[in-house]
C-alpha positions in Angstrom: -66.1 18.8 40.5 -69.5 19.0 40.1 -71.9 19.8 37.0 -74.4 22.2 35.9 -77.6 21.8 34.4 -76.6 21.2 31.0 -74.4 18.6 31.7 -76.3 16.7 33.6 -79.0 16.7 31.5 -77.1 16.0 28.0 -75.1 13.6 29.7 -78.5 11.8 30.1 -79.6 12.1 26.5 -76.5 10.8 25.7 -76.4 7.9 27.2 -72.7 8.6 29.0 -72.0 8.7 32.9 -70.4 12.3 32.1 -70.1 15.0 29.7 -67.9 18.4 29.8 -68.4 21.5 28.2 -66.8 21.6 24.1 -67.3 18.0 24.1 -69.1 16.6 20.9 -71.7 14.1 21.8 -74.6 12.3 20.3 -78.3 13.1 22.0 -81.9 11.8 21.4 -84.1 15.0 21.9 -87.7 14.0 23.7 -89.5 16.6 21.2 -88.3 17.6 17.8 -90.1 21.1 17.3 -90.8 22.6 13.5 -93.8 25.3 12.5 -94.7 26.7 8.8 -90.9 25.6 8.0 -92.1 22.6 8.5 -92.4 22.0 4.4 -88.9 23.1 3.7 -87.8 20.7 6.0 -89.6 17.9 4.4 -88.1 18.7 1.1 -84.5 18.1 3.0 -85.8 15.7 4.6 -86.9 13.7 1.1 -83.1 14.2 -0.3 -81.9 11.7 2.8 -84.0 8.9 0.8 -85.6 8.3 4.3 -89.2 7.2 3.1 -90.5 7.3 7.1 -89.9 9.8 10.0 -88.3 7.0 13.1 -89.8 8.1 15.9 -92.9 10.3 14.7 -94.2 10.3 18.3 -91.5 12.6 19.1 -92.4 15.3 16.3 -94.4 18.5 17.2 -95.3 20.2 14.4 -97.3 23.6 14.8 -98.8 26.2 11.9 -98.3 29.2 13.7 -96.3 32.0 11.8 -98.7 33.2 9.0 -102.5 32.1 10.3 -105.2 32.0 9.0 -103.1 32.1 5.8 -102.4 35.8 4.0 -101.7 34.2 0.5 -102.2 31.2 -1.7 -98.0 30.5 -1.2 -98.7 30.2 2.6 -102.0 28.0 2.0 -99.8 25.7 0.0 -97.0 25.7 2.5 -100.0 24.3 5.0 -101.8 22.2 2.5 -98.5 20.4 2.4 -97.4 20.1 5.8 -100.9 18.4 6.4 -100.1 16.0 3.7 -97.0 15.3 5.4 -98.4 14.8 9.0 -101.0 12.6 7.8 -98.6 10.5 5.9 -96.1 10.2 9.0 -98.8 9.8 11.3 -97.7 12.8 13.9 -100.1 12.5 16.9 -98.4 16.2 18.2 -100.2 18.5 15.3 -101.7 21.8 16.2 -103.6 23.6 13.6 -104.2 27.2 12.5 -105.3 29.3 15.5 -104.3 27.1 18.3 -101.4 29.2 19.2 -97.5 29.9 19.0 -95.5 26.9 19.5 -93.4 27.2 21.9 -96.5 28.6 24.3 -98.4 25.5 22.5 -95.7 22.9 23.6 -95.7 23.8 27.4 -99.4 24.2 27.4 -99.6 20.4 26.3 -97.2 19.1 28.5 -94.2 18.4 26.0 -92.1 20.0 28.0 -91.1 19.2 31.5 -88.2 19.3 34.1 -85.0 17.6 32.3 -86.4 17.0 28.6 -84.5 17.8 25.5 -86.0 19.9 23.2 -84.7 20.9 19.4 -86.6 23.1 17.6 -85.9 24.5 13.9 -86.9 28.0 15.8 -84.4 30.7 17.3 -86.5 30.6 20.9 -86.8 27.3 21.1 -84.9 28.2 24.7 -88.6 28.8 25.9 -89.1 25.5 27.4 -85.8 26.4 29.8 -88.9 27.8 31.8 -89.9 24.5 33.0 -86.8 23.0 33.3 -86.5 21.5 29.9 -83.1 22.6 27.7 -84.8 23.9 24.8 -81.9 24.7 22.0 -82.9 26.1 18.1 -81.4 24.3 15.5 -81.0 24.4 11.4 -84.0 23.1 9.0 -80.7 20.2 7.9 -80.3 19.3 11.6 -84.6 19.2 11.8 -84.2 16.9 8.9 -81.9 14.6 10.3 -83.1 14.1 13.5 -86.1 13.0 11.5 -84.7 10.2 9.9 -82.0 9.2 12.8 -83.7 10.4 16.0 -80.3 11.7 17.3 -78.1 14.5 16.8 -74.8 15.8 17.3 -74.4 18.5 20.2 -71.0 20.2 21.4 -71.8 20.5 25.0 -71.8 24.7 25.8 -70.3 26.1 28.9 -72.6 27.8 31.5 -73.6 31.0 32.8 -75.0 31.1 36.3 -77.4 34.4 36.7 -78.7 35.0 40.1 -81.4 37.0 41.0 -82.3 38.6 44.2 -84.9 40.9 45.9 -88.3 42.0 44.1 -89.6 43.9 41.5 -91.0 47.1 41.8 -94.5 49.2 40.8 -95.0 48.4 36.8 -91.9 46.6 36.2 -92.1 43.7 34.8 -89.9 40.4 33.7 -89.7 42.0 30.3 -88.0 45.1 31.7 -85.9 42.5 34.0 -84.8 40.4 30.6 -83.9 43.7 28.4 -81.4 44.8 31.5 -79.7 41.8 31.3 -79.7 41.6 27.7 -78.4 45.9 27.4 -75.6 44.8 30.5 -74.4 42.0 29.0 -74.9 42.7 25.1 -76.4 40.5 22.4 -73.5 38.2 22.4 -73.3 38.0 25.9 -74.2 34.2 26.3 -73.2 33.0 22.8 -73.8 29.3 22.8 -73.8 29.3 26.4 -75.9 27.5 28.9 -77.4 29.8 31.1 -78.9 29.1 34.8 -81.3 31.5 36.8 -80.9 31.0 40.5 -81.7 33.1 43.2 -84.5 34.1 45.8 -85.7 37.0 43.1 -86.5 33.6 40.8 -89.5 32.5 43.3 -90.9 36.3 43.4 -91.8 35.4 39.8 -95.0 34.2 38.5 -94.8 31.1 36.1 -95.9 33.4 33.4 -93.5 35.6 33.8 -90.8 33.4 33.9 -91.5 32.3 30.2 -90.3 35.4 29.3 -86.7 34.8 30.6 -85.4 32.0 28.4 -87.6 33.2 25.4 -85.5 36.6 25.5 -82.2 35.0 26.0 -82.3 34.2 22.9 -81.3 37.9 22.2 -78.0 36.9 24.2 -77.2 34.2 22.1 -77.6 31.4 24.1 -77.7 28.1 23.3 -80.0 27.1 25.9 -81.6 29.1 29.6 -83.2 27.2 32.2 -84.9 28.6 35.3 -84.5 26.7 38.3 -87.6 25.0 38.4 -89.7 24.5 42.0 -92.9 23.7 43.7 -94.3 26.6 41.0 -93.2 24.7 38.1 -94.6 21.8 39.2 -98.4 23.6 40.2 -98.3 24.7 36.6 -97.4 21.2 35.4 -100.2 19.4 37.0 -102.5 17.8 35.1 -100.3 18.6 31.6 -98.3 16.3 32.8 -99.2 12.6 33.6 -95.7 11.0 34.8 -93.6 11.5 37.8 -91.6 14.5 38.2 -87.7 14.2 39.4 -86.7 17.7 40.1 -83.7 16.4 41.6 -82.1 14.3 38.4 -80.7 17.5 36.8 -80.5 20.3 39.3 -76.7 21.9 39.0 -74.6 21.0 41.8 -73.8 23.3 44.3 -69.9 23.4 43.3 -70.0 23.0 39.6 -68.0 25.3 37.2 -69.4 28.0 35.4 -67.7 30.6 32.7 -69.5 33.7 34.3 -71.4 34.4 37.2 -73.9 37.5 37.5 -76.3 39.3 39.9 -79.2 41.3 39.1 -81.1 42.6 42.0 -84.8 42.9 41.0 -85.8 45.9 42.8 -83.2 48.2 41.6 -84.8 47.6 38.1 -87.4 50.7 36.7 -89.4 49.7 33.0 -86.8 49.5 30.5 -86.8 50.2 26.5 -85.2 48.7 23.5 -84.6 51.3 21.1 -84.5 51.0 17.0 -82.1 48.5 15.5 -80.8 46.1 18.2 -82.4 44.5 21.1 -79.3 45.5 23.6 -80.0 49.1 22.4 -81.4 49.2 26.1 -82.1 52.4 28.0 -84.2 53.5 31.0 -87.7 54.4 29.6 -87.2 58.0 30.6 -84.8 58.1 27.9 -87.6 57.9 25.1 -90.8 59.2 27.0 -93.0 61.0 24.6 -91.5 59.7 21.4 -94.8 59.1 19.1 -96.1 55.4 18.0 -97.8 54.7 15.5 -98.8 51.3 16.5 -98.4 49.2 19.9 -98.4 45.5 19.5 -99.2 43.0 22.4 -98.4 39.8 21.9 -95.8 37.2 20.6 -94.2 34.6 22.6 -92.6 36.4 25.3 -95.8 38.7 26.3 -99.1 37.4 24.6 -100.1 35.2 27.7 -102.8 36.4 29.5 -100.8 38.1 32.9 -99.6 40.6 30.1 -103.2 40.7 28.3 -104.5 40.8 32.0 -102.1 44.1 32.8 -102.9 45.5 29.5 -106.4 45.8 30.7 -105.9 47.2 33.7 -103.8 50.2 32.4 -106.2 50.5 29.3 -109.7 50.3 31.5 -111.7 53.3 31.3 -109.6 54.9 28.1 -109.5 54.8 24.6 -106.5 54.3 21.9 -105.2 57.9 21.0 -106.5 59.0 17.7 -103.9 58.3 15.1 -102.3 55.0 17.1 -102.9 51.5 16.4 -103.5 48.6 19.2 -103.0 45.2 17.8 -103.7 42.3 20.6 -103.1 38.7 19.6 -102.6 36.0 22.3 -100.2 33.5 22.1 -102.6 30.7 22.3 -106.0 29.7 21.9 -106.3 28.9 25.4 -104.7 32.0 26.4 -107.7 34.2 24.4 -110.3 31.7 25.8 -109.6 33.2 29.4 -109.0 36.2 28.3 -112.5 36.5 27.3 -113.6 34.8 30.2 -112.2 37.1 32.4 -113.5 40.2 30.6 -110.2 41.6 29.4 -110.8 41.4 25.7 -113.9 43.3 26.4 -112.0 45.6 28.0 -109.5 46.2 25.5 -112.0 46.1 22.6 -114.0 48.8 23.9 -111.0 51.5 24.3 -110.4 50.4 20.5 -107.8 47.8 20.6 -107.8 45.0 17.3 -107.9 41.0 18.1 -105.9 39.0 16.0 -106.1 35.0 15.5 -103.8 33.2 18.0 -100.5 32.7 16.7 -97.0 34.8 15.4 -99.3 37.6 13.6 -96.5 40.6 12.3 -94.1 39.9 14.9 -91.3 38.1 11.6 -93.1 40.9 9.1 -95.1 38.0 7.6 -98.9 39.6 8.4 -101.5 40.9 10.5 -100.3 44.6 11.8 -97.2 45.0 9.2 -96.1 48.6 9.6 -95.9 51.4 7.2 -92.3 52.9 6.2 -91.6 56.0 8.7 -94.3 54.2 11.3 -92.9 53.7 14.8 -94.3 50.5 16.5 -93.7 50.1 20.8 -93.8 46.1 20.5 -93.8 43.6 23.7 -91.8 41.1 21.0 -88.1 39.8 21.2 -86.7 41.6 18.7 -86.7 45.4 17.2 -84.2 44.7 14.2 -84.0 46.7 11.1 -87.2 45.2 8.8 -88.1 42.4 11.6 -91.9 43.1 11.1 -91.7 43.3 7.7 -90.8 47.1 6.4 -87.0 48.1 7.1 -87.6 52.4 7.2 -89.7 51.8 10.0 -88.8 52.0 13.9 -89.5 49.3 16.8 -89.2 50.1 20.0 -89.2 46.8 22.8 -91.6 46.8 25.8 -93.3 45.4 29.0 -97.4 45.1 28.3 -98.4 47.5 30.8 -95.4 50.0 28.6 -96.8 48.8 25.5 -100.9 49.3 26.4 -100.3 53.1 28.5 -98.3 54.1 25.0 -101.3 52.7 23.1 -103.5 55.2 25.4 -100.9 58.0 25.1 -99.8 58.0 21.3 -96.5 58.3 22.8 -93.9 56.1 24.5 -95.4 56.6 28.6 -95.1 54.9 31.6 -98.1 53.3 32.9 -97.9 55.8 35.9 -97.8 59.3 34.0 -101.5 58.0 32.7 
């Protein structure tokens, strides 16, 4: 029989000829992931009487959640994750304002086709993108892998998701991840691997495709890869230095999966997550003209600059209604450098849109764009549950950017087109 993705690939990091899914084994991750929690984890980490990290060429360690720092708690939380990098000497630090971390890691070429990547952070899945399996695990488990390099897996079954045809006028892969998510419910893919096949997958930019394993999540995966091609490995050049094998962990053709699914692309319109759950998931007709206080562009699944780009193209020429809010913040530094470049945070300046630093911003309720109780926020961000940015009696709604940026224009949930 033959084996899917995961099983080839954690058979590897194992060090075993074959694996099988609900078998425990023992893997060495390539990168070991960990942001502001990064302190917490040191104060584990110091119980284990470990005095040195073993392989600290495998740590990444980014300050990304609460930048530039809202309080003198937070400033301490990074004073002493500097101490700690310095003392370890970690090579893969990234500072205050040079992005999210999971858009951070793929940017610098730490993931790749077939890597392992752990990360004390629920979307860690984001690398799946490029091929990597990307899983979130606890601040302990961080800790351990610290001091041992290795870590206990059980090997999860797989979902196989195929995708065929195109998407449509103003539909995006943020309309194509909430269908899934509101077909097959947030427990749809608990601590499962899951696989996008399919023609529909080369239809999708590389951009876009970020946003696929970054919303499973929401499903309760353990892992989602996309199938990686000649795209994948464009967007790689020149991040990464080494040889490529796209071959070593492609599923074969006959191996076993739990499920099987088919979504076909074009028979998707712009979707909606209403208030409290992400698979709260209706056709945006449901909701049109339901008023918003504030629309929020950005995060990890939609602050790279394809959504900032179709932001500014539904915003050109208009202005922010009166009595609505537009926070932008890209995902990465790099992200806002060609942003600017291009003209598009002129653009969205001028109608009356707000910059924030590169990084997480209000998206986990810490800062930057907290709403007010009552407030309604249309958010392009994973996750609309009760209190997620920060004030439980208000209301998020989940959206594509060009959903997000035409409601900003509108003061009311609107498709791009009505505009």
């Amino acid at each position: 029989m033959g084996r899917t993705f995961a099983e080839k690939v954690l058979a590897k990091k194992a060090g075993l000829g074959t694996v099988r899914p609900g078998q425990v084994i023992d893997a060495a991750p390539d990168i070991i992931l960990s942001h502001d929690n990064t302190a917490a984890i040191r104060q584990i980490f110091g119980e284990l009487g470990v005095p040195k990290v073993k392989y600290p060429d495998r740590l990444a360690i980014f300050l990304d959640h609460a930048v530039p720092a809202p309080s003198t708690r937070h400033a301490q939380n990074h004073a002493e994750i500097r101490r700690f990098v310095a003392e370890q000497g970690i090579d893969h630090f990234f500072e205050v304002g040079r992005g999210i971390c999971h858009q951070v890691l793929c940017e610098e070429g730490l993931a790749r086709p077939g890597s392992l990547i752990l990360g004390a952070d629920s979307h860690t899945p984001h690398a799946g993108a490029l091929g990597a399996f990307g899983a979130g695990i606890g601040r302990s488990e961080v800790a351990a892998l610290w001091a041992t390099g290795t870590l206990w897996l059980r090997v999860p079954e797989s979902i196989k998701i195929t995708l065929t045809g195109q998407l449509g006028e103003w539909v995006s892969a943020k309309d194509l991840a909430l269908h899934i998510i509101g077909t097959l419910s947030a427990d749809g893919g608990t601590y499962a691997s899951v696989e996008f096949h399919g023609s529909g997958v080369e239809t999708l930019s590389m951009e876009s495709r970020f946003v696929l394993p970054n919303m499973m999540a929401e499903m309760g995966v353990k892992n989602a890869w996309v199938r990686p091609d000649d795209m994948t490995l464009n967007w790689l050049d020149g991040r990464v230095n080494t040889p490529i094998d796209l071959d070593e962990t492609m599923p074969d053709p006959d191996a076993a999966y739990m499920a099987e699914h088919t979504f076909d692309l074009a028979s998707i319109e712009p979707q909606i997550a209403k208030p409290h759950t992400v698979d709260n998931v209706v056709p945006l007709s449901e909701v049109r003209g339901t008023p918003v206080d504030q629309a929020f562009l950005g995060t990890c699944t939609n602050g790279r600059l394809e959504d900032i780009a179709l932001a500014a193209l539904v915003i050109e020429g208009r202005q922010v209604a009166p009595g609505t809010r537009l926070l932008v913040i890209p995902a990465s530094a790099q992200v806002l450098q060609d942003a600017l470049q291009a003209g598009y945070i002129e653009t969205l300046l001028s109608a009356g849109a707000v910059l924030g630093t590169p990084g997480c911003g209000p998206c986990m309720g810490n800062h930057m764009g907290v709403p007010a109780p009552g407030e309604v926020t249309i958010s392009t961000a994973n996750r609309n549950f009760k209190g997620r940015m920060g004030t439980p009696e208000s209301e998020i709604y989940l959206a594509s950017p060009a959903v997000v940026a035409a409601s900003a224009v509108a003061g009311l949930i609107t498709h791009p087109a009505d505009l």
